[in-house]
N, CA, C and O atoms as a DFTB+ gen file, in Angstrom:
608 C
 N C O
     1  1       0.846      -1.162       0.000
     2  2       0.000       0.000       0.000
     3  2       0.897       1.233       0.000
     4  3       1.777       1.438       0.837
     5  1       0.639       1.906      -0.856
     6  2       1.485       3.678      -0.885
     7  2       0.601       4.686      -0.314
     8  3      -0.528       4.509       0.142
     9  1       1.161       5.594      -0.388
    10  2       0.823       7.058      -0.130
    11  2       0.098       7.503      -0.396
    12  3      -0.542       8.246       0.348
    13  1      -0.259       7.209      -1.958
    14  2      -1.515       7.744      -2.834
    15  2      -2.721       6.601      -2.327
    16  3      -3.619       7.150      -2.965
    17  1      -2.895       6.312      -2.164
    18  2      -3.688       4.558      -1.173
    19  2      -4.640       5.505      -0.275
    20  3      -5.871       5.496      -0.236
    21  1      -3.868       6.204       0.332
    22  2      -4.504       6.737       1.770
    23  2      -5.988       7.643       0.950
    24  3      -5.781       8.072      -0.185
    25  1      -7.474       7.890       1.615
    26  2      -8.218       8.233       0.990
    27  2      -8.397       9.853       1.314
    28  3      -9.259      10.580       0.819
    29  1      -7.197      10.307       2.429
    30  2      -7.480      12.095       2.064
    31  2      -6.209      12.527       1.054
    32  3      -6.295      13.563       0.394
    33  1      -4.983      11.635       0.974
    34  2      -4.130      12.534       0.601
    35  2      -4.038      11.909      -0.975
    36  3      -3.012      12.145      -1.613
    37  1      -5.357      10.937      -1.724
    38  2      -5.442      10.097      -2.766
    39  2      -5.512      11.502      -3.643
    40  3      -4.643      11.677      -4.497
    41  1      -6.615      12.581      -3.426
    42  2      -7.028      13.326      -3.652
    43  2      -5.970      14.612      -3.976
    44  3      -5.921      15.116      -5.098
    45  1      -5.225      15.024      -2.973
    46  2      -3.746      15.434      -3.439
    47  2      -2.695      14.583      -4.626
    48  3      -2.162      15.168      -5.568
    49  1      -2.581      13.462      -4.411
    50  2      -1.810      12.931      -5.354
    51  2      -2.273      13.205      -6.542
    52  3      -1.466      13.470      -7.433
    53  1      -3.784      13.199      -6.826
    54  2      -4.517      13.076      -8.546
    55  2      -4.422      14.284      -8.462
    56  3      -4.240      14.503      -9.660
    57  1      -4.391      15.617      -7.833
    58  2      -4.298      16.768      -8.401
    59  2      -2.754      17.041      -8.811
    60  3      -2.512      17.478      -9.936
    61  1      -1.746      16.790      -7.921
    62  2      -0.266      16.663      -8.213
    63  2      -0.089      16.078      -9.346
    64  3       0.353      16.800     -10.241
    65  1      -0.351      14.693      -9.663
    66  2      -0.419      14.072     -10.821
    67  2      -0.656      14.592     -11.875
    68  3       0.132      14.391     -12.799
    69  1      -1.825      15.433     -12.081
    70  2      -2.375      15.968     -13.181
    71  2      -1.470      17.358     -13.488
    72  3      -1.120      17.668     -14.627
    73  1      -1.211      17.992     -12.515
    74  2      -0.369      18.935     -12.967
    75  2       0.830      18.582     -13.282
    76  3       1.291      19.328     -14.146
    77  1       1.770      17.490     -12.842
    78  2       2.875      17.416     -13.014
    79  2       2.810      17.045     -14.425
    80  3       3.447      17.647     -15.289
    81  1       1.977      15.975     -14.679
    82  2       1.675      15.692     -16.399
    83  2       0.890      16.669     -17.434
    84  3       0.796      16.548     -18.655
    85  1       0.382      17.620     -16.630
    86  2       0.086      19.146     -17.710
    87  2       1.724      19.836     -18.237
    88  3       2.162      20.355     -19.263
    89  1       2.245      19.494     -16.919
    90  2       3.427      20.479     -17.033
    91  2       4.872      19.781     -18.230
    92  3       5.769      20.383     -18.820
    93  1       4.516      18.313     -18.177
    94  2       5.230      17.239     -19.202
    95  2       4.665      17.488     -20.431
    96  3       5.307      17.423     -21.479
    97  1       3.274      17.824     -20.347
    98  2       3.016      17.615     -22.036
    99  2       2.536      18.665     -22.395
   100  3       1.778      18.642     -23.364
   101  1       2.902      20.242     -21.554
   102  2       2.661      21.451     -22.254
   103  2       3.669      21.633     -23.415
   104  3       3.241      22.003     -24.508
   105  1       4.827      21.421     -23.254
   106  2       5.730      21.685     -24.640
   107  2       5.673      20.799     -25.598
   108  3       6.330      20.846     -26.638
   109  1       4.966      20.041     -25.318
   110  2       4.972      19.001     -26.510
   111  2       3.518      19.595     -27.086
   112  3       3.675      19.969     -28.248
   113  1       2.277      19.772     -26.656
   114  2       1.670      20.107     -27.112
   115  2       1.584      21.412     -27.785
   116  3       0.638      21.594     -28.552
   117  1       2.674      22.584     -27.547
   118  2       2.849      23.543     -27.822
   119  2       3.706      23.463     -29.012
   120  3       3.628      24.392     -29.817
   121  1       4.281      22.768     -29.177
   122  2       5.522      21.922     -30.242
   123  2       4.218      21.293     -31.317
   124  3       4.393      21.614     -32.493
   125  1       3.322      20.695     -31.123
   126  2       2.427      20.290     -32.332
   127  2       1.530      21.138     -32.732
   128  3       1.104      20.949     -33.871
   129  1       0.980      22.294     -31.956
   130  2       0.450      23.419     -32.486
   131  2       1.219      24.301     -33.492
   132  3       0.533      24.728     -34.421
   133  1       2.531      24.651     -33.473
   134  2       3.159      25.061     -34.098
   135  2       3.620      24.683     -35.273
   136  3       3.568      25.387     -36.281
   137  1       4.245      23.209     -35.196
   138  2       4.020      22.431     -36.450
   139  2       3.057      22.618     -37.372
   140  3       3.206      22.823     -38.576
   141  1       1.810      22.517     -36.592
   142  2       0.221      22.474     -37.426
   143  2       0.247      23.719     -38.275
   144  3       0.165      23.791     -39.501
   145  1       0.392      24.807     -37.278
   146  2       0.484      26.191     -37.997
   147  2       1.628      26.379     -38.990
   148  3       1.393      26.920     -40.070
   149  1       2.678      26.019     -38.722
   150  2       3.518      26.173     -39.733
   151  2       3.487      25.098     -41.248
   152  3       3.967      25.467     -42.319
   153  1       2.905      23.914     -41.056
   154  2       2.564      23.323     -41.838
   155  2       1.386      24.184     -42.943
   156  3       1.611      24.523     -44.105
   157  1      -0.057      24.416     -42.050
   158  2      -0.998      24.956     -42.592
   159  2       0.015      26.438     -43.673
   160  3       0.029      26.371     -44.902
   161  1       0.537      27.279     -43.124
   162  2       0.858      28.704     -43.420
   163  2       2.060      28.450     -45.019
   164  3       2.124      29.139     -46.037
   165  1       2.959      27.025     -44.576
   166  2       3.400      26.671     -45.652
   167  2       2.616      26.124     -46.900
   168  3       2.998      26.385     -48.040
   169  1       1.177      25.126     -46.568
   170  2       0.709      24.972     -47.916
   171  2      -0.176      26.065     -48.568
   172  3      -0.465      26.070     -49.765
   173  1      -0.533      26.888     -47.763
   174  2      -1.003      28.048     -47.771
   175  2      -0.048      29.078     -49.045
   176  3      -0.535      29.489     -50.098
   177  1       1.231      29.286     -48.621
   178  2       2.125      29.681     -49.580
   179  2       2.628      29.096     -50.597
   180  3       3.097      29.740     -51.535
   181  1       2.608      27.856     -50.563
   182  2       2.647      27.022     -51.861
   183  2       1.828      26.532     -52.822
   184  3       2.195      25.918     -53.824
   185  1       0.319      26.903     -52.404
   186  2      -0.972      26.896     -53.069
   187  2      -0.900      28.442     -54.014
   188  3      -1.095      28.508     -55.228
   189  1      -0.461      30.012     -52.797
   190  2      -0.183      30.436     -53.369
   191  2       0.589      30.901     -54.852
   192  3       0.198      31.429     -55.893
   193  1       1.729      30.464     -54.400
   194  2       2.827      30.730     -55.470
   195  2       2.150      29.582     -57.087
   196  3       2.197      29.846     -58.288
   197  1       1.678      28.538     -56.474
   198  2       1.252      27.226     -57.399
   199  2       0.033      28.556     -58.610
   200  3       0.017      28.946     -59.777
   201  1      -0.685      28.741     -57.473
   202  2      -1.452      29.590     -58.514
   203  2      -1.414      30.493     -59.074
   204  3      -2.336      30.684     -59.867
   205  1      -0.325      31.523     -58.955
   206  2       0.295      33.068     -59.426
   207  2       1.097      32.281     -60.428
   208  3       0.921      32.688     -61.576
   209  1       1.972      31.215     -60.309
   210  2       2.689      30.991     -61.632
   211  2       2.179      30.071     -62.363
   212  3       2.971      29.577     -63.165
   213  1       0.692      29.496     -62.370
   214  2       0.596      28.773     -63.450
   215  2       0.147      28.851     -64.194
   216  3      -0.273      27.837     -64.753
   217  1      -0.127      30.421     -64.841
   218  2      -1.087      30.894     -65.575
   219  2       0.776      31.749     -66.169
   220  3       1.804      32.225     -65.688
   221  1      -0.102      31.335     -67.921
   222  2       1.377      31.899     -68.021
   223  2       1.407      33.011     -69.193
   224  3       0.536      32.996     -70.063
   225  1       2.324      33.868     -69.189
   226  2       1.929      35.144     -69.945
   227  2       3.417      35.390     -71.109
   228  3       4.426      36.088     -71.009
   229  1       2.854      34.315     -72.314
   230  2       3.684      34.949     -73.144
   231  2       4.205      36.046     -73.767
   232  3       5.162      35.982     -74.539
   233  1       3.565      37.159     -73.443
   234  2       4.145      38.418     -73.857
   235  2       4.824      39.117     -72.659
   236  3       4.562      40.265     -72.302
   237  1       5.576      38.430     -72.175
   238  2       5.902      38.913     -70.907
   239  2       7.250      39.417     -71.775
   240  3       7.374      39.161     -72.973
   241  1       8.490      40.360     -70.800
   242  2       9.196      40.869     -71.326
   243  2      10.979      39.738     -71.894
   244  3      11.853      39.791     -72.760
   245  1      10.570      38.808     -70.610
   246  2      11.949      37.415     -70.837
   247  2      11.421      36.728     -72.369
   248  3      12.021      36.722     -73.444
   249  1      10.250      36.239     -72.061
   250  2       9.199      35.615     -73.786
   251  2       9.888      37.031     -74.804
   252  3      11.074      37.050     -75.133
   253  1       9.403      37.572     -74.993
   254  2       9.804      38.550     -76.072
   255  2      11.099      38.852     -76.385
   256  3      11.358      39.277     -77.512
   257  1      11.975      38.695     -75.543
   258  2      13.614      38.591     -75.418
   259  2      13.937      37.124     -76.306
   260  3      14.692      37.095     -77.278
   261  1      13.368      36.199     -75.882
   262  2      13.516      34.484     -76.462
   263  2      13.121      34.538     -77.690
   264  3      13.848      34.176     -78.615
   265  1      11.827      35.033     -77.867
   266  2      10.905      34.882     -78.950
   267  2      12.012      35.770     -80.450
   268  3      12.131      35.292     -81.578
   269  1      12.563      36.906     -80.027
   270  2      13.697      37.849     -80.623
   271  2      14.820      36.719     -81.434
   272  3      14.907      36.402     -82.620
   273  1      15.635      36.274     -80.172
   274  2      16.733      35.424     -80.168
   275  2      16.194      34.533     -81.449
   276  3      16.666      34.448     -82.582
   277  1      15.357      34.075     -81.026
   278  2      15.049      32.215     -81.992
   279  2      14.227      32.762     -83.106
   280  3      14.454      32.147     -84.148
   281  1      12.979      34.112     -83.290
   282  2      12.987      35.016     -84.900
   283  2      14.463      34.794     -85.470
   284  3      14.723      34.091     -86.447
   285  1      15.433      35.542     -84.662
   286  2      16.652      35.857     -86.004
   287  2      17.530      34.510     -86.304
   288  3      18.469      34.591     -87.097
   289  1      17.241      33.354     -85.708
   290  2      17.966      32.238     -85.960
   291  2      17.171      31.636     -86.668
   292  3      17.672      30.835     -87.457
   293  1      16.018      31.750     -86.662
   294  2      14.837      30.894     -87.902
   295  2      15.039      31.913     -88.934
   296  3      14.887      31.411     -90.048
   297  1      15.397      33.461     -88.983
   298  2      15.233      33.933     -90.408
   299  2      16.372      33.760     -91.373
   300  3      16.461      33.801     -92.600
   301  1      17.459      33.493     -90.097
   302  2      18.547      32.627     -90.835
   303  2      18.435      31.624     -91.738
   304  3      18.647      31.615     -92.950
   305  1      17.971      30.543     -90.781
   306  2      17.808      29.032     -91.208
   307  2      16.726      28.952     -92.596
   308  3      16.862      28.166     -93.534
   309  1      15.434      30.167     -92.421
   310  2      14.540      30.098     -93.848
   311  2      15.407      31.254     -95.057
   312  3      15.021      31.375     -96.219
   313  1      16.339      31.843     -94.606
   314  2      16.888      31.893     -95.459
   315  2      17.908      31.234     -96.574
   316  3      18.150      31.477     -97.756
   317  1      18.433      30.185     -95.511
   318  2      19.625      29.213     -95.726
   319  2      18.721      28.368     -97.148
   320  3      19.127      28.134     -98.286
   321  1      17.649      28.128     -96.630
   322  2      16.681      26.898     -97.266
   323  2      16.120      27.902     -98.472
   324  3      15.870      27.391     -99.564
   325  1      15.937      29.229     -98.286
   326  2      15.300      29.821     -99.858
   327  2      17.098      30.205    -100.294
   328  3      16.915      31.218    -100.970
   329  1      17.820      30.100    -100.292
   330  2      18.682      29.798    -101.456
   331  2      19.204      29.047    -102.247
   332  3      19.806      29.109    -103.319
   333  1      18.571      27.651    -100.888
   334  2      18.866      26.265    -101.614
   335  2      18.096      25.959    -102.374
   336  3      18.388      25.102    -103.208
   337  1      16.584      26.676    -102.348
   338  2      15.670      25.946    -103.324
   339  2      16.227      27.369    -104.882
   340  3      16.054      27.251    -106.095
   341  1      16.578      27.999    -104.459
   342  2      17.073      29.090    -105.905
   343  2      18.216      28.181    -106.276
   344  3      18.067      28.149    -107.497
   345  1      19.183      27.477    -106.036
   346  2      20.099      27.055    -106.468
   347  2      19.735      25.780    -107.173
   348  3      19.856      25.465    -108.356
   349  1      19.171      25.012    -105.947
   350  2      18.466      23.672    -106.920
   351  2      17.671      24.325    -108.320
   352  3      18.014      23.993    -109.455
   353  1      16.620      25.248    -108.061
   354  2      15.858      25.865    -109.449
   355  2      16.887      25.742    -110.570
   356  3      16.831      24.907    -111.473
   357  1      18.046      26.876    -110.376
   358  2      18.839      26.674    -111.419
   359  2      19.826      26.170    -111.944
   360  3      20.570      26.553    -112.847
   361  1      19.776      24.883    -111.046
   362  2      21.109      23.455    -111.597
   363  2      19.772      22.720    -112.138
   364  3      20.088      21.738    -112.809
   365  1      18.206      22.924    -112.035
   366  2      17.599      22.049    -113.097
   367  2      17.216      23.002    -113.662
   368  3      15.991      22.907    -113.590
   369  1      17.513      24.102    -114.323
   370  2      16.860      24.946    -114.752
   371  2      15.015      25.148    -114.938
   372  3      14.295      25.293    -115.926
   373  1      14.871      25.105    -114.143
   374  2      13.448      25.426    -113.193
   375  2      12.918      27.186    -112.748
   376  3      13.105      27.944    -111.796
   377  1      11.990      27.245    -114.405
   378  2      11.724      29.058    -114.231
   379  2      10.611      29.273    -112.950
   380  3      10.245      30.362    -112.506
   381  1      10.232      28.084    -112.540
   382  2       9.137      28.788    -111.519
   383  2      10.101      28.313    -110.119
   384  3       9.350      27.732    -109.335
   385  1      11.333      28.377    -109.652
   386  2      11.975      28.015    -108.135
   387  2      11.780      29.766    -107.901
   388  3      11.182      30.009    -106.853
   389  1      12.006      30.456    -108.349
   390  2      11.946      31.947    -107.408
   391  2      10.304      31.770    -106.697
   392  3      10.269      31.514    -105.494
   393  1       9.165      31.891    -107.347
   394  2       7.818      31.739    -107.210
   395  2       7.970      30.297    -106.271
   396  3       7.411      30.725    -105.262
   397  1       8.212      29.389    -106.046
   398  2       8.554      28.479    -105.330
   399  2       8.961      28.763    -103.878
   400  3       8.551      28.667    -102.721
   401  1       9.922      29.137    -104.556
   402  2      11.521      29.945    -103.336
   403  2      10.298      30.789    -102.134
   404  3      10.027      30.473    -100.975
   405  1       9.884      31.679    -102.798
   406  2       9.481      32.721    -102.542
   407  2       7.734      32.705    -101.099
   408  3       7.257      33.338    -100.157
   409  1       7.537      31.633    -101.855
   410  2       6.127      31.384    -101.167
   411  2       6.517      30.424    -100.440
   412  3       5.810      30.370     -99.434
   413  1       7.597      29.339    -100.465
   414  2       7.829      28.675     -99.050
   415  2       8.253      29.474     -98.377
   416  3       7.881      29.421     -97.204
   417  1       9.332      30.717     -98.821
   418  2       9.750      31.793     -97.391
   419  2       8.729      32.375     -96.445
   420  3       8.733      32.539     -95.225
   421  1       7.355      32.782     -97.930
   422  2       6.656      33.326     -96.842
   423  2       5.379      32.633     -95.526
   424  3       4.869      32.935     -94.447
   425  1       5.381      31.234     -96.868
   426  2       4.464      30.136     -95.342
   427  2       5.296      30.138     -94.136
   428  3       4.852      30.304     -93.000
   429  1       6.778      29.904     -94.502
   430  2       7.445      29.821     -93.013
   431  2       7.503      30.866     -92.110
   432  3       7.636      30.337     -91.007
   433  1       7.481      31.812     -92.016
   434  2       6.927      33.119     -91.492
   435  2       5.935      33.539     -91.376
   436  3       5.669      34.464     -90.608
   437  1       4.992      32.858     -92.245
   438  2       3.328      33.097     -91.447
   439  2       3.219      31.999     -90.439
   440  3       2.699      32.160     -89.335
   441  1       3.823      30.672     -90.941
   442  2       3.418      29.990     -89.689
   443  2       4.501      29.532     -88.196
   444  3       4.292      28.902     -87.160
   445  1       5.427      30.084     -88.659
   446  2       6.025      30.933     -87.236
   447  2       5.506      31.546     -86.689
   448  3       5.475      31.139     -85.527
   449  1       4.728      32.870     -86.895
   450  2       4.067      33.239     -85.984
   451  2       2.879      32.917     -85.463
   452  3       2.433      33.160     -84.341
   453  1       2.331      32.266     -86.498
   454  2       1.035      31.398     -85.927
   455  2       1.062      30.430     -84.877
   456  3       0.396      30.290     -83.851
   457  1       2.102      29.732     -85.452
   458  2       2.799      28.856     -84.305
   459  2       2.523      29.810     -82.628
   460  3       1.550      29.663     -81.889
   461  1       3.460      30.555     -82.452
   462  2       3.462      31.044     -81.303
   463  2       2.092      32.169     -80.862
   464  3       1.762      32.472     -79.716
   465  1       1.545      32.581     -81.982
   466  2      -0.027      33.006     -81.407
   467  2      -1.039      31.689     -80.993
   468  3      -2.125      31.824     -80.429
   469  1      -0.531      30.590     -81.337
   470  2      -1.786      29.661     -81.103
   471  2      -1.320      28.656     -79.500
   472  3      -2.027      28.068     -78.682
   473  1       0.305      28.865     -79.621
   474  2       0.365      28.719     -78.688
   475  2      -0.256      29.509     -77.034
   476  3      -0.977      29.036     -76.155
   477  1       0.404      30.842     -77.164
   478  2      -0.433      31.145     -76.382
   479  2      -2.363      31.413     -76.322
   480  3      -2.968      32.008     -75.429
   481  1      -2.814      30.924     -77.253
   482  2      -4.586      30.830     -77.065
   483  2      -4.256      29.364     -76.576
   484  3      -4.781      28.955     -75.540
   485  1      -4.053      29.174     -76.749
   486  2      -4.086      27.593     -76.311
   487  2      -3.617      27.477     -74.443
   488  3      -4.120      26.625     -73.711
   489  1      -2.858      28.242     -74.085
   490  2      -2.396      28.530     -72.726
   491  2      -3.333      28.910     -72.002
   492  3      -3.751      28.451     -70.938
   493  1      -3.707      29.899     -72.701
   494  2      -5.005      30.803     -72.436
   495  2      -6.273      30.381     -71.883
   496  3      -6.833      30.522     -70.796
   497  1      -6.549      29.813     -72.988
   498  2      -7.856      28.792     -72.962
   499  2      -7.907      27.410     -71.647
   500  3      -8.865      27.129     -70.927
   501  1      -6.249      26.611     -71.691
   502  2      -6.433      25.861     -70.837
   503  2      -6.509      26.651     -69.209
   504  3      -7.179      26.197     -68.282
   505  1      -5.826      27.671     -69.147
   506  2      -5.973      28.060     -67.319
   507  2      -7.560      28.441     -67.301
   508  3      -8.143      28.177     -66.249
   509  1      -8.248      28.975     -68.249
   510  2      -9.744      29.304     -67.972
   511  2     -10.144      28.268     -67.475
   512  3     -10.456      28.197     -66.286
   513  1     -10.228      26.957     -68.564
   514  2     -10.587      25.774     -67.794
   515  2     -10.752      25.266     -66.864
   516  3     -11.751      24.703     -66.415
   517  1      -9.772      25.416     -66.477
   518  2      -9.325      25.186     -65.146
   519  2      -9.495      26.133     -63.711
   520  3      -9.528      25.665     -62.573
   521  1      -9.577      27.334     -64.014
   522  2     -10.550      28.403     -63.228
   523  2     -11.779      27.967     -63.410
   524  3     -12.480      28.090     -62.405
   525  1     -12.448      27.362     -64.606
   526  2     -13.712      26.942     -64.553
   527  2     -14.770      25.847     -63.928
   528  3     -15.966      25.655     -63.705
   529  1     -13.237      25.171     -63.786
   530  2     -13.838      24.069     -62.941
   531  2     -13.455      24.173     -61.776
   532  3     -13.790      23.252     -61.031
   533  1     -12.839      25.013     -61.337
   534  2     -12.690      25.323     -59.799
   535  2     -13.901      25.999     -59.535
   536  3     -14.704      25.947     -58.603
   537  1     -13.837      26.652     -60.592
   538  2     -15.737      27.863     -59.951
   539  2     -17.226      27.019     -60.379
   540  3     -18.354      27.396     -60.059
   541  1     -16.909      25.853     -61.140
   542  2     -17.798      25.030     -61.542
   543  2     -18.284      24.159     -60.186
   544  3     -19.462      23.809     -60.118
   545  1     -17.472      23.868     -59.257
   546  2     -17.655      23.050     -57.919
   547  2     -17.549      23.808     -56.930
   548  3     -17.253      23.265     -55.866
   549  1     -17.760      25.345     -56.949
   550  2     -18.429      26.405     -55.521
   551  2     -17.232      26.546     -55.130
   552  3     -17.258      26.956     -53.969
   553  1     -15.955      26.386     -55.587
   554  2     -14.816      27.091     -55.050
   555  2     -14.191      28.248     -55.395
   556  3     -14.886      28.897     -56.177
   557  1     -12.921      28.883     -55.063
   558  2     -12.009      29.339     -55.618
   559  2     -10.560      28.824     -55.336
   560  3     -10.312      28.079     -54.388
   561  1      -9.562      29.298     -56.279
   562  2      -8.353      29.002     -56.297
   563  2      -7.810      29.237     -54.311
   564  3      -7.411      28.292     -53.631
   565  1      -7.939      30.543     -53.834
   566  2      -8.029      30.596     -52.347
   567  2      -8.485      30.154     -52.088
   568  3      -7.695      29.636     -51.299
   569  1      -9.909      29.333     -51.820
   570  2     -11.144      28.225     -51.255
   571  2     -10.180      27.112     -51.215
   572  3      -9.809      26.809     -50.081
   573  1      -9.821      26.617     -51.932
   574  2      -9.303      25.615     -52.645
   575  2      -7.776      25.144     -51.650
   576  3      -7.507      24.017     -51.235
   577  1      -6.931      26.477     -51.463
   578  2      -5.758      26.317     -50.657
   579  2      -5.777      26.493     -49.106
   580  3      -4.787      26.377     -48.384
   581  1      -7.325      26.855     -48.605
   582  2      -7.864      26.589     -47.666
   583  2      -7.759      25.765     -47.417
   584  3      -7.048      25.609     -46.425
   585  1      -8.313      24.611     -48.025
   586  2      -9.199      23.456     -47.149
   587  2      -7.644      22.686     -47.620
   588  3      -7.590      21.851     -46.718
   589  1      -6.716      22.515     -48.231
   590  2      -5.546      21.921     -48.360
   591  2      -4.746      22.713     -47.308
   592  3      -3.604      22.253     -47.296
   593  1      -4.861      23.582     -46.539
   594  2      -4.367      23.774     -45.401
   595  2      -4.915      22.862     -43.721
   596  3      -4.340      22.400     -42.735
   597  1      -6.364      23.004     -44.226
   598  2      -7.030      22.525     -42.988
   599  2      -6.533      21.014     -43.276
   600  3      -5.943      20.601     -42.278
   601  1      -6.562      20.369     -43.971
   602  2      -6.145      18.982     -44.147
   603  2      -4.775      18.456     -43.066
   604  3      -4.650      17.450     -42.368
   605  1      -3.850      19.666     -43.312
   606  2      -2.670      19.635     -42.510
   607  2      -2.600      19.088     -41.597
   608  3      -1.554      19.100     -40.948
């Protein structure tokens, strides 16, 4: 039989007890609140950032810098190719390679740029989508990085 046994001082021991084990598992519990919060506040910022960069804006000023660079290396390269078709023209002596020459230079330059206008509608079009079906099921993109916080 112990100390805690006895039936006035049982009553002291369970209050001692309880505090001494409040006082053991206050930092630990203070240690998983913090976690929680810092967990939550991190997917919170990574939902963020997820959604500011995934919408993407080809006319931005780096795109137009690239887009520059790789124009003057393709007007190279369709140039390289309309002299080869003028040269082939006239080792078979072929009066229509200029008219030839001439209208493959200019499909390749219409559809260079088509190329990269359809790319971005196409960018375009898919993030709507996708805003659409976030707003299609009563959310938003913030709604959305909410409840992937509360999950935490």
């Amino acid at each position: 039989m112990g100390v805690c046994d006895v039936p006035v001082i049982s009553t002291v021991c369970n209050v001692a007890g309880d505090a001494a084990a409040s006082l053991v598992t206050a930092p630990f519990d203070w240690l998983a609140q913090a976690m929680g919060g810092a967990a939550s506040w991190l997917f919170q910022e990574v939902w963020t950032v997820f959604d500011s960069t995934s919408t993407i804006d080809l006319t931005g000023a780096g795109y137009i810098g690239v887009y520059d660079i790789l124009f003057g290396v393709a007007a190279f390269v369709m140039l390289v190719f309309f002299c080869l078709q003028l040269i082939t023209g006239l080792i078979h002596r072929d009066p229509t390679a200029l008219t030839r020459a001439a209208l493959g230079l200019a499909k390749s330059v219409l559809r260079s740029f088509l190329v990269v206008t359809l790319t971005g509608l196409l960018l375009t079009i898919t993030d709507q989508l996708c805003v659409g079906i976030v707003q299609a099921t009563g959310n938003t993109m913030d709604g959305m990085g909410d409840r992937l916080a509360l999950l935490a």
